[in-house]
GULUM-314315 format. One record per residue (C-alpha): x, y, z. Coordinates in steps of 0.02 Angstrom, whole numbers. Example, Ala and Ser with C-alpha at 12.3 -4.5 7.8 and 13.67 -1.06 7.14 Angstrom:
// GULUM-314315
KOLRO  615  -225  390
KOLRO  684  -53  357
// end
This chain:
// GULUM-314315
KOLRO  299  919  -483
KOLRO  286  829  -650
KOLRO  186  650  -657
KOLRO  185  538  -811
KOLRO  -5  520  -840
KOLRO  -67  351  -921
KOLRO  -219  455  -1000
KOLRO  -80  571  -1112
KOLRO  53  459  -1103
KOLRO  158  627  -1057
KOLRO  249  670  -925
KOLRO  134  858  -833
KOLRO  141  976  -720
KOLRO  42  922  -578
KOLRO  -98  1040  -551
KOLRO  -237  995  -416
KOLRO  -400  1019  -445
KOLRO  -439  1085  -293
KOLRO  -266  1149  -214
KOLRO  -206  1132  -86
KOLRO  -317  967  -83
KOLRO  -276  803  -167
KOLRO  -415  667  -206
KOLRO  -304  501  -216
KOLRO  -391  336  -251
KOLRO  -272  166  -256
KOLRO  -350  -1  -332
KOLRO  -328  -132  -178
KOLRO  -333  -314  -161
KOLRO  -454  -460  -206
KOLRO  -440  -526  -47
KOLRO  -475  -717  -129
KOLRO  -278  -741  -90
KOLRO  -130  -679  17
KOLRO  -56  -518  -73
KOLRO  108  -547  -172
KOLRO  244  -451  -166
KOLRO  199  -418  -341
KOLRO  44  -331  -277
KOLRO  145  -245  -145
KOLRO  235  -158  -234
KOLRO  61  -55  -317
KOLRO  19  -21  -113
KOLRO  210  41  -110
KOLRO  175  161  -268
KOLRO  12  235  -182
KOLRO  120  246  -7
KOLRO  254  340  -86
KOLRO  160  457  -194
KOLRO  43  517  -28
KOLRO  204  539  80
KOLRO  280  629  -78
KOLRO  111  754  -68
KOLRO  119  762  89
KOLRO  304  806  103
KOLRO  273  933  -34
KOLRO  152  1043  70
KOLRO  -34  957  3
KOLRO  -208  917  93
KOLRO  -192  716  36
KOLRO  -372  640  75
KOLRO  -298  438  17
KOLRO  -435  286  -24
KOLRO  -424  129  -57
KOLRO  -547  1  -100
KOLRO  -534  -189  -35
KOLRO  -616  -284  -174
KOLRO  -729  -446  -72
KOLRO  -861  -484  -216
KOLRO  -886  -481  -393
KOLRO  -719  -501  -464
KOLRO  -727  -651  -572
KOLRO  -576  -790  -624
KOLRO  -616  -736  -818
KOLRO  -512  -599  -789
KOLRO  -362  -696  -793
KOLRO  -398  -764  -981
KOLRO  -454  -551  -1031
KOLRO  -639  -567  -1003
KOLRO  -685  -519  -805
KOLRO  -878  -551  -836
KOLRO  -850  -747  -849
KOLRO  -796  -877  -746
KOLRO  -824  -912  -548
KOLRO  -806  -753  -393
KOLRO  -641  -776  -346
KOLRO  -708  -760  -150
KOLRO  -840  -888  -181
KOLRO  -715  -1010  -267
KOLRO  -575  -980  -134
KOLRO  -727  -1040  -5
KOLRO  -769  -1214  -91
KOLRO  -588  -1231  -89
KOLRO  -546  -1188  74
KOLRO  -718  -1264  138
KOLRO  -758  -1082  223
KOLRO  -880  -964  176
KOLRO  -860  -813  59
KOLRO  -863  -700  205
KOLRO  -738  -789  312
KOLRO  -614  -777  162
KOLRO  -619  -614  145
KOLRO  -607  -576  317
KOLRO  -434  -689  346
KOLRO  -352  -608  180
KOLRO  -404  -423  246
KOLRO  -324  -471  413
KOLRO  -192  -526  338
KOLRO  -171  -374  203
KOLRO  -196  -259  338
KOLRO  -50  -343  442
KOLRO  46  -337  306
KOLRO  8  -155  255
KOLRO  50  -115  433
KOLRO  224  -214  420
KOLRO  276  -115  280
KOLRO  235  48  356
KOLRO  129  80  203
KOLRO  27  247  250
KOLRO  -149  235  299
KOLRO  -290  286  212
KOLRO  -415  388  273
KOLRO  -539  249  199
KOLRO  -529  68  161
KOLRO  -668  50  47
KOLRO  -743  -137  71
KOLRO  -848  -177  -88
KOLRO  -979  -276  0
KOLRO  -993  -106  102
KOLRO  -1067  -15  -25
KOLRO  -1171  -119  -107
KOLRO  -1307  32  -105
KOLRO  -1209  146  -165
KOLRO  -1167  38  -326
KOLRO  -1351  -15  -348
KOLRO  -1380  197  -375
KOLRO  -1237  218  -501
KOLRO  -1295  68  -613
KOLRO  -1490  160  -586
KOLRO  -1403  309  -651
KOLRO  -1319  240  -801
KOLRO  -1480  141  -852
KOLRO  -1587  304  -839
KOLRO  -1467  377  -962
KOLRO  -1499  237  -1082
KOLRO  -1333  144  -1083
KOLRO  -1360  -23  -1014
KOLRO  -1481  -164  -1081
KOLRO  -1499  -365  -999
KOLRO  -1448  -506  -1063
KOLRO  -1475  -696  -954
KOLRO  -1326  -655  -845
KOLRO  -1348  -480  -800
KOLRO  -1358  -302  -851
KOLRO  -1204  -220  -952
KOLRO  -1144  -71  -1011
KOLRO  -1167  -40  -1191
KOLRO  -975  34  -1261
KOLRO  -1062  59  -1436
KOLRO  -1186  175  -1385
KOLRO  -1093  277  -1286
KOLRO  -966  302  -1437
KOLRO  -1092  333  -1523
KOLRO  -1151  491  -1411
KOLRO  -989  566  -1462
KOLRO  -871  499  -1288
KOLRO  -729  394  -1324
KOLRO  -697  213  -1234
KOLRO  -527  138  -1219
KOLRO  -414  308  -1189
KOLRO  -316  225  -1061
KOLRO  -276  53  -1159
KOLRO  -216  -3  -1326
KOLRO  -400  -10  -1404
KOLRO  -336  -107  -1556
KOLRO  -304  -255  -1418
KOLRO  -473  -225  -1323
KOLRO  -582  -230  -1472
KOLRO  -513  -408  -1540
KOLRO  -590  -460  -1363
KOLRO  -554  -595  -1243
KOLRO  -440  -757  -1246
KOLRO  -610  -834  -1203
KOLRO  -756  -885  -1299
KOLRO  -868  -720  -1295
KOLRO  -1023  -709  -1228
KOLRO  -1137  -716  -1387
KOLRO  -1267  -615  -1297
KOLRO  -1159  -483  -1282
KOLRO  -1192  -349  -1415
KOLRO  -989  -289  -1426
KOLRO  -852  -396  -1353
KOLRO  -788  -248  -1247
KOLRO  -967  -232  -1170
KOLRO  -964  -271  -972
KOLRO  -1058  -313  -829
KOLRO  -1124  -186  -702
KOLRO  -1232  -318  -602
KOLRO  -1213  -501  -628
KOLRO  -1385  -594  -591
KOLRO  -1349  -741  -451
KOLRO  -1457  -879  -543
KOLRO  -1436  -894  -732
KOLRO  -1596  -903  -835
KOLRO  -1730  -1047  -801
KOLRO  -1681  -1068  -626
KOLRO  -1768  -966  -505
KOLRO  -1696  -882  -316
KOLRO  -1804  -995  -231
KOLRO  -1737  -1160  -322
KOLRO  -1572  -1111  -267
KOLRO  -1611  -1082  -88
KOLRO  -1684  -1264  -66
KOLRO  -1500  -1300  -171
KOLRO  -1373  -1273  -21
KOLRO  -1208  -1320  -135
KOLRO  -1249  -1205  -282
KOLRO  -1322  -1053  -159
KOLRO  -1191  -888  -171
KOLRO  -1133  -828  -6
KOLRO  -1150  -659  -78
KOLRO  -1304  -600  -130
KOLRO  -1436  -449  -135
KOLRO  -1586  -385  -199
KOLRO  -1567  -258  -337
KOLRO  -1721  -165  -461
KOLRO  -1641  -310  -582
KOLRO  -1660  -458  -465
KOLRO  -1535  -562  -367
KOLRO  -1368  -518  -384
KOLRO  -1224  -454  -344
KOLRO  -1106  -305  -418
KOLRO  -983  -330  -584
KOLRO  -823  -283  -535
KOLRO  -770  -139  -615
KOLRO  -932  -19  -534
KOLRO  -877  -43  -373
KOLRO  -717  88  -388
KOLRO  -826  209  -477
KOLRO  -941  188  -352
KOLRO  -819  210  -193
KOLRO  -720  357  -264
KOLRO  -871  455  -311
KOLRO  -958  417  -119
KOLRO  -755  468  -41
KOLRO  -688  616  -175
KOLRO  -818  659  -272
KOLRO  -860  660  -459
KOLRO  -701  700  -510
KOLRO  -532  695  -394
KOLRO  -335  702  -459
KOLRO  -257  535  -458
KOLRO  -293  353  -482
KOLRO  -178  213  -441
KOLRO  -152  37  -497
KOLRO  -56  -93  -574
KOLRO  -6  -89  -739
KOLRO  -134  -239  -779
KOLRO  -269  -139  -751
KOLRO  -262  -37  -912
KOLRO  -348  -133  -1012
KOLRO  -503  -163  -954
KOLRO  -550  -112  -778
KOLRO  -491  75  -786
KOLRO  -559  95  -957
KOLRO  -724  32  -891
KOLRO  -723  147  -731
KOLRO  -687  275  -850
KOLRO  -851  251  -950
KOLRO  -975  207  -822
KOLRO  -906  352  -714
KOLRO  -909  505  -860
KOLRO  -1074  421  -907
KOLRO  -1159  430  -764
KOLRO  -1104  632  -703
KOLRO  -1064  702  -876
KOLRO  -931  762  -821
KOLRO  -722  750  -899
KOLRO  -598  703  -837
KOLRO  -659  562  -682
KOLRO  -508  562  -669
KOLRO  -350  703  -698
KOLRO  -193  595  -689
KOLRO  -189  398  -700
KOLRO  -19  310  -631
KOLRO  9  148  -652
KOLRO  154  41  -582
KOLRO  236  -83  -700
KOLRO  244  -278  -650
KOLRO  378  -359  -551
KOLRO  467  -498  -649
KOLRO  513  -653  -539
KOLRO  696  -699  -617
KOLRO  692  -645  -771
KOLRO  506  -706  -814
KOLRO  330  -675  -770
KOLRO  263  -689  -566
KOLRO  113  -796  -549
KOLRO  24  -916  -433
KOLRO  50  -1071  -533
KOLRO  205  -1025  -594
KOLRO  259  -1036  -385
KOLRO  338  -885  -385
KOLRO  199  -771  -320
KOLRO  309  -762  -155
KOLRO  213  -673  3
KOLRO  282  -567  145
KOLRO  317  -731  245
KOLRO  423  -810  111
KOLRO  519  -672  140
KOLRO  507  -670  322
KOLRO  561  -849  339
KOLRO  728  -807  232
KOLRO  772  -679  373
KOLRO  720  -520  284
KOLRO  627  -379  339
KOLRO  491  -265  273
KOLRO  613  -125  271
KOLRO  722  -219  157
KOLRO  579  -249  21
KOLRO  540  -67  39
KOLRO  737  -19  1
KOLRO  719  -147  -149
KOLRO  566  -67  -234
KOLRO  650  107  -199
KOLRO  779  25  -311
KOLRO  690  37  -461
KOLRO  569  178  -555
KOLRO  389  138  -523
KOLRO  362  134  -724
KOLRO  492  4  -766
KOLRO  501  -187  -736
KOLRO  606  -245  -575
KOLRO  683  -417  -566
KOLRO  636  -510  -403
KOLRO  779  -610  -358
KOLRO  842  -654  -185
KOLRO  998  -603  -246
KOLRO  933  -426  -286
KOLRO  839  -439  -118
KOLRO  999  -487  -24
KOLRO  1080  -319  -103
KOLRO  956  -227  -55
KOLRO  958  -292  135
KOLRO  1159  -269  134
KOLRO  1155  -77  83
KOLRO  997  -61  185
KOLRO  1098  -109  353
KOLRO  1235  -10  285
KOLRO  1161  127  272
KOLRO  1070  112  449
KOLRO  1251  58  513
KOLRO  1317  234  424
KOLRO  1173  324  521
KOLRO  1216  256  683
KOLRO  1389  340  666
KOLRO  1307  511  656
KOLRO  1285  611  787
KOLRO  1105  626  827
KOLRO  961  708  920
KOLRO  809  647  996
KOLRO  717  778  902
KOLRO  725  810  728
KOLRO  755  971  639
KOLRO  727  1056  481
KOLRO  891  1082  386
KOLRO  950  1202  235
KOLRO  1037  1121  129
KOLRO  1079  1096  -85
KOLRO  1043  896  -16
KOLRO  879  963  17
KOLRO  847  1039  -167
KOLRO  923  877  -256
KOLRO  807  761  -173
KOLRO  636  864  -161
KOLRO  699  879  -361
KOLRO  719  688  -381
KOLRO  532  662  -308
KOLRO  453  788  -408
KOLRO  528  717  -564
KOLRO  388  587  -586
KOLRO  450  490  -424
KOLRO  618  473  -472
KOLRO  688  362  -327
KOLRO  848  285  -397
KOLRO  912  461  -419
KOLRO  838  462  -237
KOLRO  939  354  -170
KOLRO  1090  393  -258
KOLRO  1054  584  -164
KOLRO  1048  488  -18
KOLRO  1224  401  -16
KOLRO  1290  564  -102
KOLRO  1263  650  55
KOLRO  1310  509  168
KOLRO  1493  515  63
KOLRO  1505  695  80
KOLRO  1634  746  231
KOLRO  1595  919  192
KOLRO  1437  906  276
KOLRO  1434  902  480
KOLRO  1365  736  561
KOLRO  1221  803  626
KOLRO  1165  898  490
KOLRO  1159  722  368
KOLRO  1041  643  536
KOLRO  924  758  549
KOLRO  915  767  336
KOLRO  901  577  335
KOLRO  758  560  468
KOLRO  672  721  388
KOLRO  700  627  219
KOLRO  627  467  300
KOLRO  435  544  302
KOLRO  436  509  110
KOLRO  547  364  112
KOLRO  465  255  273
KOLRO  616  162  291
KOLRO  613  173  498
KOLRO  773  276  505
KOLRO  725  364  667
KOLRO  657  160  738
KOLRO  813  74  674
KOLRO  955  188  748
KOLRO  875  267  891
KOLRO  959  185  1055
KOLRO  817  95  1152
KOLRO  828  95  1351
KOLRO  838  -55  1438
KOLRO  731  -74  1611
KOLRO  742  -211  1738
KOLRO  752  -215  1919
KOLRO  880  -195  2037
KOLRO  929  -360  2096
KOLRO  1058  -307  2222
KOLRO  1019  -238  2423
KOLRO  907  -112  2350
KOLRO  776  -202  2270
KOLRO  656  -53  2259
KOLRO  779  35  2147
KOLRO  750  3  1946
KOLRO  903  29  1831
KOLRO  843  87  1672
KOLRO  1001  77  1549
KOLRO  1042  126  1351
KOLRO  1122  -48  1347
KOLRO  1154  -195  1458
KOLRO  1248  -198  1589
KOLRO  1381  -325  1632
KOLRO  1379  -405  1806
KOLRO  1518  -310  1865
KOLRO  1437  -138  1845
KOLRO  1269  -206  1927
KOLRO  1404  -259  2068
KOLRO  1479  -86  2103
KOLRO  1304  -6  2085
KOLRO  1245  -116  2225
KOLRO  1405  -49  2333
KOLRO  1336  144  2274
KOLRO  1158  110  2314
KOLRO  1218  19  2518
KOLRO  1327  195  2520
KOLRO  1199  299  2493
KOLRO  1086  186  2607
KOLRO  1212  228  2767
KOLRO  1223  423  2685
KOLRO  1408  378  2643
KOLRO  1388  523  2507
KOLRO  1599  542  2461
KOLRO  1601  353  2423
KOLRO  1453  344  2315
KOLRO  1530  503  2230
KOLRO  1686  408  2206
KOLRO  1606  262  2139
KOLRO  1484  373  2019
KOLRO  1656  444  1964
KOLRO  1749  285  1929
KOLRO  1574  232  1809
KOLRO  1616  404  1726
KOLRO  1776  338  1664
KOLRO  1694  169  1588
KOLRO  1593  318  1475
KOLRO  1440  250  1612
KOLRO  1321  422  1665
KOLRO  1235  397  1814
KOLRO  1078  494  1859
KOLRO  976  467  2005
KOLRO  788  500  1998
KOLRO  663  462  2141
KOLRO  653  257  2116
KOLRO  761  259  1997
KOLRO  956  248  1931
KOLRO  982  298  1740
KOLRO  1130  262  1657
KOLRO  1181  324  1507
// end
């Protein structure tokens, strides 16, 4: 399998660490905000990568971390020590605390992670979880002489860990993160690219106690720290979480494409910093952005559209799925409901296409050059146009038996999650016998129309008064409407 890694900039050979095991760690939500579908589709690159391991035969142990504290609104403007916590200013707008925020907008990302049948972790990593756990990496990296204080908190000091021979920036375009932010810096700071590891609550000259007796100006998330009252910078907390869930180092990291500038670079350093130890990480991914008609997707822009957006237009999660499958993870894809609409048409079409195939209830493995093309297309750095394009190659090809394309679809499906077997699998129908036998329950593979339910209450009297050749000529006449009958204790199935 061959991944493009962020760190080279080269497509290589994938090569666990530890194989057959796989250490994959996905950057998560700020859960200040409902998740875009921007956002989604990062969640949809971790999903398919893990089902893509899995498929392939590996030991996949998946984390993600669900950011609730410490990531700040100077991120926006390139500097994500400044500005308010986006929790804490979501609460004063929403008139909630900074707990109940993040607890709505993690219901409502795990509903929506659900809905898109986006595979589970084996951890959601909640920031304010590990709050101990970060307080002992920032220890660490201050014993080794690589932080210093300044009024609003304790940073990491870039210079002098260049200037112990490590390099800083790997991941991003260091030209652009040494001219610094599109803020005014933070004079304190001794290099722009500097950055926090714990921010102090209370800035200089006003105490903890002050701001208890201060309700409107108290944070809703605090703790005590060997620094004083505070809470954690942003970018500690993934170093932090991976290191507790995969250890010092582990194979892949995930994330938007936004997050090479800064935050990875800074995970990076605080990480090999504090264990010594290179790579933290072996291969970085990272997703490019989805465009909203042409042009950038943002909140004031209006165009950061959510799940429900899409839900009220009549699409379903399986058709955003079948629309991100549309393009390469690396390359822009243009969001419009016209591309959306596409992909719902060839999404039904395609279920529509499966429904003609003959079909078991249980799936089997299949041999077939199909097989080779698209395990080839995945291991090609996640190649999923030429995925789908395997897909309705086989689907076209009459040389291939009915069957055989089903059970290669629904076998396919465990990489692709797009509910094949859910979608086209013919769902019974139970409801009770309304007729003379009331006791009896009809359980049916579609509905009945009143005339059937009319001649089963004549077989069900029949059998009643042991009239065995007439309910035997009425099972026969249902044979010829393509109707099975099968009689279980309680019961009439037909099929």
């Amino acid at each position: 399998m061959k991944i493009y890694n962020s760190l080279t900039r080269q497509l290589e050979d994938f090569q666990p660490i530890n194989p057959p095991h796989v250490g994959v760690y996905t950057c998560g939500p700020t859960v200040y905000n409902y998740v875009s579908i921007g956002n989604w589709r990062t969640y949809f690159l971790g999903d398919l990568l893990v089902r893509t391991l899995k498929y392939l035969g590996y030991d996949v142990n998946y984390i993600m971390n669900i950011t609730d504290v410490g990531h700040l609104t100077g991120d926006n403007l390139g500097d994500a020590d400044t500005g308010e916590d986006k929790l804490q200013k979501a609460a004063n707008r929403e008139k909630k605390t900074a707990w109940d925020i993040a607890q709505f907008y993690i219901d409502d990302f795990l509903k929506g992670y659900k809905e898109l049948n986006l595979t589970q972790p084996k951890e959601f990593c909640r920031a304010t979880d590990y709050i101990a756990e970060q307080i002992e990496l920032v220890k660490i990296i201050e014993a080794k002489g690589m932080t210093y204080r300044i009024d609003d908190g304790i940073y990491f000091d870039v210079g002098k860990y260049e200037t112990e021979g490590n390099t800083y920036g790997e991941l991003s375009n260091i030209d652009q993160v040494r001219e610094g932010a599109r803020v005014e810096p933070n004079p304190q700071k001794k290099d722009p690219r500097d950055f926090a590891l714990w921010k102090f609550s209370y800035p200089k000259g006003r105490s903890f106690d002050q701001a208890q007796d201060d309700v409107a100006s108290r944070r809703h998330m605090e703790w005590d720290s060997p620094w004083g009252v505070g809470f954690p910078g942003w970018h500690i907390e993934c170093s932090a979480m991976s290191r507790k869930h995969l250890g010092d180092q582990f194979d892949i990291h995930i994330g938007g494409e936004d997050l090479r500038s800064t935050h990875h670079p800074n995970e990076v350093a605080q990480s090999e910093c504090a264990t010594g130890k290179k790579p933290f990480v072996k291969y970085w991914m990272h997703g490019a952005f989805l465009q909203v008609d042409g042009g950038r997707m943002g909140k004031s822009l209006g165009n950061a559209y959510i799940l429900t957006d899409l839900e009220k237009k009549g699409f379903k999660p399986e058709h955003l799925r079948y629309f991100y499958l549309t393009g390469h993870y690396r390359q822009p894809l243009n969001f419009t409901w016209e591309s959306l609409e596409n992909a719902r048409i060839t999404y039904e079409r395609l279920i529509k296409k499966i429904l003609e195939f003959k079909y078991k209830s249980i799936r089997k493995e299949v041999e077939s050059e199909y097989n080779i093309q698209f395990k080839n297309n995945l291991e090609n750095d996640l190649n999923t146009p030429e995925l789908l394009a395997t897909i309705w190659k086989l689907i076209s090809d009459n040389s291939v038996d009915n069957e055989k394309k089903y059970n290669l679809l629904l076998n396919w499906d465990e990489v692709l999650g797009l509910k094949f077997l859910e979608r086209t699998k013919k769902k019974k129908i139970k409801f009770k016998y309304k007729g003379k036998m009331s006791k009896i329950t009809i359980v049916s593979e579609k509905k009945l129309p009143s005339d059937v339910i009319n001649t089963l209450d004549e077989r069900e009297v029949a059998r009643e008064q042991k009239d065995w050749s007439k309910a035997d000529q009425i099972r026969n006449t249902l044979a010829t409407q393509d109707l099975e009958i099968k009689d279980e204790e309680g019961k009439v199935i037909v099929k």
